[in-house]
C-alpha positions as MATLAB code, in Angstrom:
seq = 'XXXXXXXXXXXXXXXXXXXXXXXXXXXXXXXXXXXXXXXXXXXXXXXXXXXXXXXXXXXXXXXXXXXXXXXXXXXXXXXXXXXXXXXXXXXXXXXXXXXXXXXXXXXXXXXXXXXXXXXXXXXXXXXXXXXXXXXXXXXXXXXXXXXXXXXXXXXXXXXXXXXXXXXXXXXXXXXXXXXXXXXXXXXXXXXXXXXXXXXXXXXXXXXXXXXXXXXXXXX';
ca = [
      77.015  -64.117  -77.129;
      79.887  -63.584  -74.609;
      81.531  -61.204  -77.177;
      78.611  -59.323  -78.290;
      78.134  -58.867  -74.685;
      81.649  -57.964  -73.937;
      81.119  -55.456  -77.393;
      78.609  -53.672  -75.555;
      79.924  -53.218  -72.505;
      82.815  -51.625  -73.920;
      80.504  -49.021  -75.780;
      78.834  -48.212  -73.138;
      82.165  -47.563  -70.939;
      83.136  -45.446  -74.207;
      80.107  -43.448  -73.563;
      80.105  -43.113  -70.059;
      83.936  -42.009  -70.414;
      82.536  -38.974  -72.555;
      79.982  -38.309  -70.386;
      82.787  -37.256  -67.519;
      83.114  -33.560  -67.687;
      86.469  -31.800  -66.372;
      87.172  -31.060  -62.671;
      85.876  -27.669  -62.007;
      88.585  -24.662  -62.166;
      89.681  -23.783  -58.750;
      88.451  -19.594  -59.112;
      88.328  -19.770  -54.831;
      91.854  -17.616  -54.472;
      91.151  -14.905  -57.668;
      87.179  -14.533  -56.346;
      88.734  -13.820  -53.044;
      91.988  -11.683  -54.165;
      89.732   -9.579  -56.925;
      92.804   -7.871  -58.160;
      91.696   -4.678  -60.423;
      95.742   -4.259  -61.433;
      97.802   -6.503  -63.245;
     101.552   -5.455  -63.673;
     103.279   -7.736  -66.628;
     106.443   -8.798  -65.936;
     109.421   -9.246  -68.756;
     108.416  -12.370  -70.198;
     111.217  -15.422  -69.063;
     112.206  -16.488  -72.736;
     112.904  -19.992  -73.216;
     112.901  -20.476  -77.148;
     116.003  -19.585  -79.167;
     114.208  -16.621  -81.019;
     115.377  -13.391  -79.159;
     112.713  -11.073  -80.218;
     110.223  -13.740  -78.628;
     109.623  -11.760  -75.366;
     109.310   -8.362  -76.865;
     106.772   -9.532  -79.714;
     104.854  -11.358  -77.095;
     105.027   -8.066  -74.275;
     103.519   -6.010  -76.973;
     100.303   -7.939  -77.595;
      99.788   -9.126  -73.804;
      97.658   -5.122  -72.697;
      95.116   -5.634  -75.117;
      92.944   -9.114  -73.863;
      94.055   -8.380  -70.102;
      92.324   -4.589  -70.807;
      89.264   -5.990  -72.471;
      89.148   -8.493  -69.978;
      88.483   -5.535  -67.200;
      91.994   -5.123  -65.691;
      94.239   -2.012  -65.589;
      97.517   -3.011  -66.810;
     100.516   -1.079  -65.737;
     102.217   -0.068  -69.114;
     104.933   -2.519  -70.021;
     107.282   -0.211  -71.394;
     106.949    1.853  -68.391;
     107.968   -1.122  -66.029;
     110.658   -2.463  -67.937;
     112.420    0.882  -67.799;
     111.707    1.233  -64.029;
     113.250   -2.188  -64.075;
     116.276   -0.677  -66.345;
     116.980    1.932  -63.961;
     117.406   -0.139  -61.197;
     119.812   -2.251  -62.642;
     117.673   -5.284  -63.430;
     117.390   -6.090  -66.837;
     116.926  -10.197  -67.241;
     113.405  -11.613  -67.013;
     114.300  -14.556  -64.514;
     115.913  -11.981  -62.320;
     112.852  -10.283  -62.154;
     110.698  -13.137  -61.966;
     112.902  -14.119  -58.390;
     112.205  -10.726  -56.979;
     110.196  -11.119  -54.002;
     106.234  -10.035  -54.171;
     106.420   -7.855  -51.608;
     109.506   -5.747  -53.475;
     107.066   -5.654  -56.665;
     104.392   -4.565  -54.565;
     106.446   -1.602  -52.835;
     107.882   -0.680  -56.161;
     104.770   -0.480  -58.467;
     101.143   -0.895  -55.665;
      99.865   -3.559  -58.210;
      97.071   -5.667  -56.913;
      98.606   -8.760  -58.720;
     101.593   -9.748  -61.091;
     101.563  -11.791  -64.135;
     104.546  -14.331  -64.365;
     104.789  -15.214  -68.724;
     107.309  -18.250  -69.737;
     107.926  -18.226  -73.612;
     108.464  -21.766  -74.307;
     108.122  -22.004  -77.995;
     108.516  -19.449  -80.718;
     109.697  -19.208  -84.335;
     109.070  -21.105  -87.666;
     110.450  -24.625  -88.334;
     110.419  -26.339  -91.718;
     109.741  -29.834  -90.993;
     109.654  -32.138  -94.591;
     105.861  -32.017  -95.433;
     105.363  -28.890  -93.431;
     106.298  -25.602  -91.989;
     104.957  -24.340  -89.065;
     105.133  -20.618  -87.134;
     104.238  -22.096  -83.388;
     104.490  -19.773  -80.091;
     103.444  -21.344  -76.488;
     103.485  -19.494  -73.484;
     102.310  -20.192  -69.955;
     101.329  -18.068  -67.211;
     100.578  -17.206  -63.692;
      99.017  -14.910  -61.926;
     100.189  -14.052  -58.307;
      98.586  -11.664  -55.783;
     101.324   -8.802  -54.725;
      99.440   -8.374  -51.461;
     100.132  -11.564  -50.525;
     102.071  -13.793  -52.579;
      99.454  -16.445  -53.152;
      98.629  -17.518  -56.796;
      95.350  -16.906  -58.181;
      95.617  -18.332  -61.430;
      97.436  -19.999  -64.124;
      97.440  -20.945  -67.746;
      98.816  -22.342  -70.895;
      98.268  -21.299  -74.758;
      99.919  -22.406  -78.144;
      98.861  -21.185  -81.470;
     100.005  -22.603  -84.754;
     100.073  -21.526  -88.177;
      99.083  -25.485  -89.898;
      96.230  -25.058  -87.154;
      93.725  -24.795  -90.820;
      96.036  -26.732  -93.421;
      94.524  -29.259  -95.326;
      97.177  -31.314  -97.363;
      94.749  -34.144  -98.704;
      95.409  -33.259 -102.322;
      98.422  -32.209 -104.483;
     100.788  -34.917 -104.080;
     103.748  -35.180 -102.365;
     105.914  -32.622 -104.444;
     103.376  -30.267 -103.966;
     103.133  -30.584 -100.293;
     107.420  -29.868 -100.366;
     106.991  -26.933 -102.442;
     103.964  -25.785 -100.409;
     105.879  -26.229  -96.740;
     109.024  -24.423  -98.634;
     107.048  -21.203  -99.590;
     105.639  -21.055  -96.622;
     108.941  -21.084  -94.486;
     110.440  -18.549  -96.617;
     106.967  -16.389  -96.325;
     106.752  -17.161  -92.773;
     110.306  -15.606  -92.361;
     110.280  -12.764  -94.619;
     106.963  -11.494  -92.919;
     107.640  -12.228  -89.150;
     104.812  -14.006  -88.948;
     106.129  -15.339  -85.585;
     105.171  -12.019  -84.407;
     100.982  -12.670  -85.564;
     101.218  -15.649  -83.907;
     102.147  -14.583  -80.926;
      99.216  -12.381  -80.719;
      96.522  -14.939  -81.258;
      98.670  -16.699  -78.509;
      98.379  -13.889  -76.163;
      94.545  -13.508  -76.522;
      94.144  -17.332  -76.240;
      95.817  -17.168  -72.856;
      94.768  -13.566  -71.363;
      91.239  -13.326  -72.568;
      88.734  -13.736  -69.858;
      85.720  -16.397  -70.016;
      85.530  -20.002  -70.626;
      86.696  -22.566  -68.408;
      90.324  -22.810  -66.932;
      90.953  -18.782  -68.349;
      90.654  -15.512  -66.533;
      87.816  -14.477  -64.921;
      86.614  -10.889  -65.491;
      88.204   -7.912  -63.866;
      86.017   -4.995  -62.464;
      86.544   -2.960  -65.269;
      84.318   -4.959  -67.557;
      80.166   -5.305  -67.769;
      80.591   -8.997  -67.062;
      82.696   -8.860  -63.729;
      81.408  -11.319  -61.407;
      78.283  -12.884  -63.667;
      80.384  -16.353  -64.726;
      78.916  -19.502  -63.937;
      81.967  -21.444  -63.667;
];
């Protein structure tokens, strides 16, 4: 009895535990800052692949745009950042918020770290990974408004339940080789980028002023 008893009390802690739901996102500092401009900064690259920041800078305009934000054009601000004489991402990254803010007038600035990006070939399996993180800091003040983290994988959809164990080598081998040949790195690093930019859903951006949803989440 004691351990049918002890059985159920377990399940029902099991369900209660799923019944929690997540701490609510802290919007208080972005609904009060309501930045309309975002100016990217040169992503901080922290992965051994040295196309990683410029694959990932090329995709980042699109989800902040549909999200409602202008976005200062990143080609544009890494040669104003040329011309100066600054050309490292970390070196930008220290510059103060008040420098960025004289420099460009940006309501906000997004901070991107690159912490994973590239194929590796591991036995049973190859896999084309990119993670990034992000934060969003108002220029006007220097307070951040928001943060994030995204990874995207290309084994997110592989099924290796049949085929054998030869055929799971030969399989993973292709695909590194296919992977590499095709940069496909660079395609992951987009869904990465929309993953982390895209506005709605809990913990990501809320909506800028530019879009037909601004201010109308119930987070």
């Amino acid at each position: 009895m004691n351990r049918f008893l002890g059985a159920i009390g377990a399940l029902l802690l099991l369900v209660l535990s799923g019944c929690v739901q997540h701490k609510p996102y802290d919007y208080s500092a972005l609904r009060e800052s309501k930045p309309k401009s975002i100016l990217v900064l040169p992503a901080v690259n922290k992965s051994v692949e040295v196309q990683a920041s410029g694959s990932l800078l090329s995709q980042v305009a699109y989800p902040l745009a549909e999200s409602g934000y202008y976005v200062y054009p990143v080609a544009v601000v890494e040669e104003t950042f040329r011309q100066n004489g600054v050309t490292e991402a970390q070196d930008i990254h220290n510059l103060s918020y008040k420098k960025l803010y004289d420099i460009f007038g940006a309501d906000s600035a997004l901070y991107l770290d690159i912490t994973q990006y590239g194929t590796q070939y591991q036995i049973i399996n190859s896999d084309t990974r990119v993670s990034a993180t992000a934060r969003l800091v108002d220029l006007r003040t220097g307070k951040q408004l928001w943060n994030g983290i995204a990874t995207a994988s290309s084994t997110e959809n592989d099924n290796y339940s049949s085929g054998g164990l030869v055929g799971i080598l030969i399989s993973a081998a292709i695909s590194q080789i296919a992977n590499t040949i095709t940069d496909r790195s660079h395609d992951i690093a987009g869904i990465t980028t929309n993953r982390l930019l895209s506005a709605g859903g809990y913990g990501h951006l809320l909506y800028g002023p530019r879009s037909e949803f601004y201010g109308k989440e119930k987070l």
